[in-house]
C-alpha positions in Angstrom: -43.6 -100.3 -34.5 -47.2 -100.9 -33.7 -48.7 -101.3 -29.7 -49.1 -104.9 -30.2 -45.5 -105.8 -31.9 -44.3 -103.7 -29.1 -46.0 -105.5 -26.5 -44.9 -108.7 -27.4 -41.1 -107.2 -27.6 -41.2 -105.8 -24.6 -43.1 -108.9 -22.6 -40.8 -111.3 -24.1 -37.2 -109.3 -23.3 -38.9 -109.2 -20.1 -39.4 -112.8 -19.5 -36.0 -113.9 -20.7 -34.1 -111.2 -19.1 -35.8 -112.1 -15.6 -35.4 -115.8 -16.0 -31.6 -115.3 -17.2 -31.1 -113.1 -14.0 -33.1 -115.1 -11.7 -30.8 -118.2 -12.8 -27.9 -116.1 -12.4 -28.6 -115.2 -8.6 -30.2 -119.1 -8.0 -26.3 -120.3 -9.1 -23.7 -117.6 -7.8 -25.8 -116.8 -4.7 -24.2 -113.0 -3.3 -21.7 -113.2 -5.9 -24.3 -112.0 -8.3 -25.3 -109.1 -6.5 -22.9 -105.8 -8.1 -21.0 -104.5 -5.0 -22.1 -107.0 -2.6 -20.0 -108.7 -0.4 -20.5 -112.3 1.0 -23.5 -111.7 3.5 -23.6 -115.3 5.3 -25.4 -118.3 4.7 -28.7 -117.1 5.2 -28.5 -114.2 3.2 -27.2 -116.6 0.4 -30.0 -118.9 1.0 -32.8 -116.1 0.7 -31.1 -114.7 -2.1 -31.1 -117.7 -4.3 -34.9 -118.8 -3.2 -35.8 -115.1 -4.9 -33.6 -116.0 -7.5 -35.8 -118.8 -8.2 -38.7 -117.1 -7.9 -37.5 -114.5 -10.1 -37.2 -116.6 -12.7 -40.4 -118.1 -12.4 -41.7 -114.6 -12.8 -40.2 -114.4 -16.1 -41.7 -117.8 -17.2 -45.2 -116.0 -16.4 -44.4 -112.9 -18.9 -43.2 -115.7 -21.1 -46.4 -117.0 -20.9 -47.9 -114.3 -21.3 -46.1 -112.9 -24.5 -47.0 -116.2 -26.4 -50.9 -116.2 -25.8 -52.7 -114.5 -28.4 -53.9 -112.4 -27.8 -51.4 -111.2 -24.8 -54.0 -111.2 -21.6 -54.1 -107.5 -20.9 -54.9 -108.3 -17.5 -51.8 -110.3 -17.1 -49.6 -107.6 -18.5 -51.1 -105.3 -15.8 -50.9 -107.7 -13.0 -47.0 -108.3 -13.6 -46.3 -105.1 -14.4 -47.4 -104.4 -11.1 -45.4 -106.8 -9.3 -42.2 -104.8 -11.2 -43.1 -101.7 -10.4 -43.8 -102.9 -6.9 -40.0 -104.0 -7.0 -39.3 -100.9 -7.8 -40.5 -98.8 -5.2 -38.9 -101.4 -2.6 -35.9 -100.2 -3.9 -37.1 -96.4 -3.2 -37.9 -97.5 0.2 -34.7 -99.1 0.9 -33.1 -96.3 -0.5 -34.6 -94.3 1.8 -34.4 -96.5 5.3 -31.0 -97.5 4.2 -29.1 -94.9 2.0 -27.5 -95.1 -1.6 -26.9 -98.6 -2.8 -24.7 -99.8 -5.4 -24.7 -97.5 -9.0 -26.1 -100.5 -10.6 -29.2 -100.7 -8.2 -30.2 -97.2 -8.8 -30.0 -97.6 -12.8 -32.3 -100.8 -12.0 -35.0 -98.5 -10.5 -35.1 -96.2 -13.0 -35.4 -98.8 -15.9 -38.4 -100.3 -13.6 -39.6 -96.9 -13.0 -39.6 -96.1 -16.8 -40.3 -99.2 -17.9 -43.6 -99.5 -15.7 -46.1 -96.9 -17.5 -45.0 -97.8 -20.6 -46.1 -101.6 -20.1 -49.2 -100.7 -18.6 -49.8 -98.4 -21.6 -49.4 -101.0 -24.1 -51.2 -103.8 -22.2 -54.3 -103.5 -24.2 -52.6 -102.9 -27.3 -52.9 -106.4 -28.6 -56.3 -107.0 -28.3 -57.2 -103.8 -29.4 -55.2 -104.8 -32.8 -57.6 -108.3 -33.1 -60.2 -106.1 -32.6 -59.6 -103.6 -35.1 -59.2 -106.3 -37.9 
């Protein structure tokens, strides 16, 4: 499989797997947090706003994975904001000990998934421009 094909695979699992998750946590609230218990109201409420927003993130790599050529600098910028996810979850790990299994396997998909996006980033311009 080529950089660019790649890309667009990867930016577009991404997308739909963050909007189907961030719907998932804007309808069940706590409930769709693995080894959560009810945490109140406002932790409900908080939970299902980032929900939301979550899934607007994964409209944006939507976005990006259908623009050809896929804006490397959009690519980088949400890549960013993942692996910025993911080292929250190092630093709650650290302030507030081992979370649920599930969380941990999170991080390191975000942790391995990170480099490898921002190494293909430029592979689909780099493919126009090689034609």
């Amino acid at each position: 499989m080529n950089g660019a094909r790649a890309l667009r695979g990867l930016a577009l699992a991404m997308g739909y797997a963050c909007v189907a998750i961030g719907l998932l946590h804007v309808l069940l609230g706590n409930a769709a947090i693995p080894g959560a218990a009810s945490a109140g109201a406002t932790v409900d409420s908080l939970g299902r706003f980032f929900g939301a927003i979550f899934a607007g993130y994964g409209l944006a790599w939507l976005w990006a994975a259908r623009r050809s050529p896929i804006p490397a600098a959009a690519v980088r910028g949400l890549t960013a904001v993942f692996l910025l996810g993911a080292l929250g979850r190092l630093l709650s790990l650290a302030v507030e000990g081992r979370p649920h299994w599930f969380q941990l396997a999170l991080a390191a998909l975000e942790l391995a998934l990170s480099p490898l996006l921002f190494w293909v980033a430029d592979a689909d311009a780099e493919a126009r421009d090689a034609s």
